[in-house]
N, C-alpha and C positions, 0 to 999 in steps of 0.2 A: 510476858510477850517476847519471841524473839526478839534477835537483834536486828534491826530494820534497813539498814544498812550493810547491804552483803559482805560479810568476812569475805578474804581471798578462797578460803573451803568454800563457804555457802554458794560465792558465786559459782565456784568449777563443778559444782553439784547442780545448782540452777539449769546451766549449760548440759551439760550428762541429762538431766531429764529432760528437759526437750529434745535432747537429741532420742533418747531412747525412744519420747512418747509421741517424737511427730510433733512439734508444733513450736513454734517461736515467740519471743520473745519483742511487744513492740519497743523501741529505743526510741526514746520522745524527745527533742530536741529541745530546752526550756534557756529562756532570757534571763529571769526576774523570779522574783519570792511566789509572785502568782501564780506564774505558770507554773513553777513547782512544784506549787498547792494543786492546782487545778489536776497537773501529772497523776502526784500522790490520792487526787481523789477516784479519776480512772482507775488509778490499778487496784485499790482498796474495793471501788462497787464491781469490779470485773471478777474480784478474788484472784489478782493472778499479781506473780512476783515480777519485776520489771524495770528496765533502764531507763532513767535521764540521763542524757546527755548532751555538752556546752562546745558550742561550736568555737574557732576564733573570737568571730564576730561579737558572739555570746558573751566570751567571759571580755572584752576589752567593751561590751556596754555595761555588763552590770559591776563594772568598776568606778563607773560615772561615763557618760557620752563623752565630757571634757575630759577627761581621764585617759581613755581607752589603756590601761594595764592587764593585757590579756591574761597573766598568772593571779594578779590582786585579783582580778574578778572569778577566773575559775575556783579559784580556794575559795571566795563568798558565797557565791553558788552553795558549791561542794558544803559548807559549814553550815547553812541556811537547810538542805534537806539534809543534811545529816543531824540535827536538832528536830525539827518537824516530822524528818520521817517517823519518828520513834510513835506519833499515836495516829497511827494508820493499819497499821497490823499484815504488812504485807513487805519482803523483802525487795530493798530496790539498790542495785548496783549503780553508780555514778563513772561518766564513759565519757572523754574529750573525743570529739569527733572530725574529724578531714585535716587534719595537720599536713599540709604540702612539706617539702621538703624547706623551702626557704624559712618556715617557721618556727623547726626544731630546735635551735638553737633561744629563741625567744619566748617556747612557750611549751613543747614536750619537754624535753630536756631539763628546764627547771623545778617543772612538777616530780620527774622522775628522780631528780637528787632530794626535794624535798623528802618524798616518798621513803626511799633508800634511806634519810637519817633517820624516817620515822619505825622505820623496822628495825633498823640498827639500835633503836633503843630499845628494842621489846614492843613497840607499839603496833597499829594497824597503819596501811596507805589510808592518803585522803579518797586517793578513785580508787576503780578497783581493775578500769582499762584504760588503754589509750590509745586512739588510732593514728598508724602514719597513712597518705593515702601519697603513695609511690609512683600513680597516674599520672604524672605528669613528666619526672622522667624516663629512660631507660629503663626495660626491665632487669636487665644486669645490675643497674646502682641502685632502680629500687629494693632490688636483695641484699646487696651489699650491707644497705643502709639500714635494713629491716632486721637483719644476723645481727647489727650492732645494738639494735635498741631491743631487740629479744632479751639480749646481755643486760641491758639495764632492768629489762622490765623482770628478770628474774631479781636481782638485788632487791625490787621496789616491790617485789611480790603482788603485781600487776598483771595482766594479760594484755598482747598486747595484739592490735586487730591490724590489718594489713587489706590493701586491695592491688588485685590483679587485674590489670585492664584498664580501661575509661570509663566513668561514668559520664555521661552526657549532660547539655543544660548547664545549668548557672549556680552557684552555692556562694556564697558569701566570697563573691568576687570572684570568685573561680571558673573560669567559663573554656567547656568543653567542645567541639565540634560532633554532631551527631553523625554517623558516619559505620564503616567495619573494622573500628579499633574500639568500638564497646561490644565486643563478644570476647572474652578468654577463650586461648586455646589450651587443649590439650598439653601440649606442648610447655606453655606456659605454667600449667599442673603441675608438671613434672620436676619444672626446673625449681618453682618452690619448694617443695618439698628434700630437694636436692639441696638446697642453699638452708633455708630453716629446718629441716627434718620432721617428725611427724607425732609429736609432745616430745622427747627425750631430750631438746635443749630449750624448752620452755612451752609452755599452750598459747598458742594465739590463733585468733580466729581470718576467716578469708572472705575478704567480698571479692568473687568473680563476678565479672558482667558479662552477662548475658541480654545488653540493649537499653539495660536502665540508662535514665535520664532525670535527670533532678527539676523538680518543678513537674508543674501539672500542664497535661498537654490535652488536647481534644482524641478521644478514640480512633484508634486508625495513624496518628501521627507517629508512637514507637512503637517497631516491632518487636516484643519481650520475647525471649529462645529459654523459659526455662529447663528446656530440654537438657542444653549446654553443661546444665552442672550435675545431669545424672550422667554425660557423657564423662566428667573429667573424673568424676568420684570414681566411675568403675578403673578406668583407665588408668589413673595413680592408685586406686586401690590393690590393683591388680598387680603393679611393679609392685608395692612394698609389702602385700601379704597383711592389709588392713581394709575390713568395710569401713565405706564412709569415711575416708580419711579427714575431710575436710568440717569444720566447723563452719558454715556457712554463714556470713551475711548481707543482706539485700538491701542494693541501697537504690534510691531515685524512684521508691517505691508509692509517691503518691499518685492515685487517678489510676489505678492498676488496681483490674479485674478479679474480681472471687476467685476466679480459674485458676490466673496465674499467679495468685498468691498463694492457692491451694497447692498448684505443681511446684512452686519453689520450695515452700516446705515440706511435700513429701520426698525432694531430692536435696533434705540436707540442712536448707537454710534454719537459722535457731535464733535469730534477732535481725528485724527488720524496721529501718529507721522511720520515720515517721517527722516529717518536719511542716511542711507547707499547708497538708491538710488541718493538723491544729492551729495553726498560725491563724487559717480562716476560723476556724471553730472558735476560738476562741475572742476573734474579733466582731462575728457576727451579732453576736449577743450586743455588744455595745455599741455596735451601728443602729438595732433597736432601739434600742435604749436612751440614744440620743435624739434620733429620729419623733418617737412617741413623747418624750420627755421635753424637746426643745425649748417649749416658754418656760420648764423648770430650770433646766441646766443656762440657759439663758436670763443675761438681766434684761429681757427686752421693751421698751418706754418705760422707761424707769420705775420697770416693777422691781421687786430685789430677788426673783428667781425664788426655787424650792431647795435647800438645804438638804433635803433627802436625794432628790432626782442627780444633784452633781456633788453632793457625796461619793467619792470613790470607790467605797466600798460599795455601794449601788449596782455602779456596773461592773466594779471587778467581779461580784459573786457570778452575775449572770455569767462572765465570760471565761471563770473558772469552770461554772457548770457547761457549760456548751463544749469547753475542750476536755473535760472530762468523758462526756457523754461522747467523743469522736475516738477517745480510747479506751473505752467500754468497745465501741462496736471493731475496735484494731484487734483486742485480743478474744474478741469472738471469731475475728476472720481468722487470724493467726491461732489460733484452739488453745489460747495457753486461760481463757479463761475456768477459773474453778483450779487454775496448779499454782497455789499457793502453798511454800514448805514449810 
């Protein structure tokens, strides 16, 4: 069996072929050994190669709630499917996600030295990206600050993702104003490309916004423009003598249309995150479960309850299966179902 676990190659090859074949990659946001499993089993029944990836939030819970150790808990994570992924038969890249600026120091930053020793011995990274999301400052310092962890993430043999713009809504404390600073401009294209260049000082990937919003909204409440990123791709493509310059990724993509999932990735996008719609899928099942189950999971007049019914593994299965089943039908929207390398 392959290695289940994307090499730094395997992943930049992942990437290449969606780019070449149209179609994206979902990036699954996971807390816990469960969701992990659950992740690994979506991408396994989809047949398609795929990312996890650990928010702040993420790795400072599954380090213990009392704990909160954002690095202790990403490396758990990270060590927990780098072990399990092995019998699923399908490659999965491991990806830290929304790193604000204020965090880098307490939680990219350490990964990426850890990283850097582990290549410097011969060995592989733990992840195999890392994202800074540079929204919230200046676009001049979020370039700044992006050219310097480029620099590291070549040592760490990394990729490292970057976002242009605002994304809207709320993410694990981070809370944006929906508004016309989640549309990237043109402009904004340019000046990336200008500051990190176009792979020759390293590959990192781009979430331009184009109206995304984090969190699920009712239809009609965001306007999505994925016009926007076939407008920037031609337009830097065109300055520097490259199609598609851009490695595309979409984020705030939950409660978003067939359509405009279809048009994001025919202009580009190649990994699209995936957080809140599994979140429900995966809890649905055990709001069931509890519901139907009650006088078992319950010791209610002093009966002594069903030992199967709040058994854990009870309702984990169910609620693995239910988040699987939500990324079965992710990488059907996104077509990377059946591209397994």
């Amino acid at each position: 069996m392959q290695m289940p676990i994307a090499t730094p190659e395997v992943y930049a090859e992942m990437i290449d072929r969606a780019k070449a074949g149209k179609f994206a990659y979902p990036a699954v946001n996971i807390t816990s050994s469960q969701t992990i499993t659950a992740a690994l089993q979506g991408f396994a029944e989809a047949e398609s190669d795929g990312i996890i990836q650990v928010s702040v939030g993420g790795g400072e819970y599954a380090s213990g709630s009392t704990v909160k150790d954002r690095v202790s808990g990403s490396l758990a994570l990270a060590a927990y499917a780098t072990e399990v992924a092995k019998g699923y038969g399908v490659n999965i890249a491991i990806h830290t996600d929304h790193c604000t600026a204020d965090k880098l120091d307490s939680w990219v930053k350490p990964l990426l030295a850890i990283e850097a020793e582990q290549v410097k011995n011969g060995g592989l990274p733990t992840f195999q990206s890392h994202m800074f999301d540079g929204s919230t400052v200046p676009i001049e310092e979020n370039l700044v600050i992006a050219a310097e962890l480029l620099e590291l993430s070549q040592a760490a043999r990394t990729i490292l993702e970057i976002e242009i713009g605002v994304v809207g809504g709320e993410e694990d404390g981070h809370m944006a104003e929906i508004n016309d600073k989640l549309y990237t401009t043109v402009e904004d294209g340019l000046a990336t490309v200008k500051a990190l260049g176009s792979g020759e000082k390293g590959r990192y990937l781009t979430a331009l916004t184009f109206g995304n919003v984090h969190g699920v909204y009712k239809p009609g409440a965001v306007k999505l423009r994925p016009e926007i990123l076939l407008d920037i791709q031609k337009a830097v493509g065109a300055e520097i003598g490259k199609e598609n310059p851009f490695d595309l990724v979409f984020h705030g993509g939950s409660g978003s249309t067939a359509e405009e999932i279809s048009a994001a990735v025919d202009n580009g996008v190649i990994k699209m995150n995936i957080d809140t719609d599994t979140q429900y899928a995966y809890t649905r099942p055990v709001v069931e479960h509890m519901f139907k189950n009650y006088d078992g999971v319950l010791k209610i007049d002093g009966e002594v309850g069903n030992k199967k019914a709040y058994d854990p593994r009870a309702w984990g299965k169910a609620a693995e299966a239910g988040m699987a089943a939500r990324i079965v039908e992710a990488c059907q929207q996104l077509r990377s179902a059946g591209h397994k390398m």
